[in-house]
N, C-alpha and C positions, 0 to 999 in steps of 0.2 A: 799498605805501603804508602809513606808520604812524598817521597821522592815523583818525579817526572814522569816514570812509567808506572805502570798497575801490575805489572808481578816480573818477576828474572824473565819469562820467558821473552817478554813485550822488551825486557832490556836487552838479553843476547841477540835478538834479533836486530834491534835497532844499532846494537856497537856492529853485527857484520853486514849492518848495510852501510853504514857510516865508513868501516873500511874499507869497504869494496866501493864506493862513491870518491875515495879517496884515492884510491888506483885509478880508475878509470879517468879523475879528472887532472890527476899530476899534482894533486895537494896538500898539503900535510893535512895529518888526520885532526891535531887541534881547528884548525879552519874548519875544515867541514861540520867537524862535532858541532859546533858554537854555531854553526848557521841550522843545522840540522835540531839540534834539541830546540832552537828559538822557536824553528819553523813548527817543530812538533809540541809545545807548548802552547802556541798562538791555537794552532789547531783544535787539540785537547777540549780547549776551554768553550768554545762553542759546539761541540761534538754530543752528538746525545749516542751514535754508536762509532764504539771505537777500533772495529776491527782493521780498518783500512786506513787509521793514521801513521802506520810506518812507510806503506804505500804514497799519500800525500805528502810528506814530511819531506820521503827522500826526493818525489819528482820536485818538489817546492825546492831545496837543496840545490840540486842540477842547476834549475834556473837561477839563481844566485848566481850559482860560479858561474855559469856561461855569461849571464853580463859580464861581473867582473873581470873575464876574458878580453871582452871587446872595448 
């Protein structure tokens, strides 16, 4: 796969944290996705293992929005 994730599973997982980050914070899901895939990108690339980049990704995500909050 070329794409951002390394196989559908790594994707469905990452779109129902992205939704459910999207609930929880009051924001559309575009906003989140676009902080969320940057955050999980930046990540990626320095990552020798990648089982806990949707874990980083999304706490990285929160903290975006909660500044943005304030």
């Amino acid at each position: 796969m070329d794409g951002l994730y390394s196989d559908d599973d790594q994707e469905k997982i990452s779109t129902s944290t992205i939704e459910s980050l999207a609930r929880e914070m009051s924001r559309p899901v575009s906003e989140v996705k676009d902080i969320y895939e940057g955050e999980f990108a930046r990540l990626r690339e320095g990552a020798r293992i990648h089982d806990y980049l949707v874990l980083f990704a999304s706490r990285r995500t929160r903290d975006v929005l909660s500044q943005r909050r304030h």
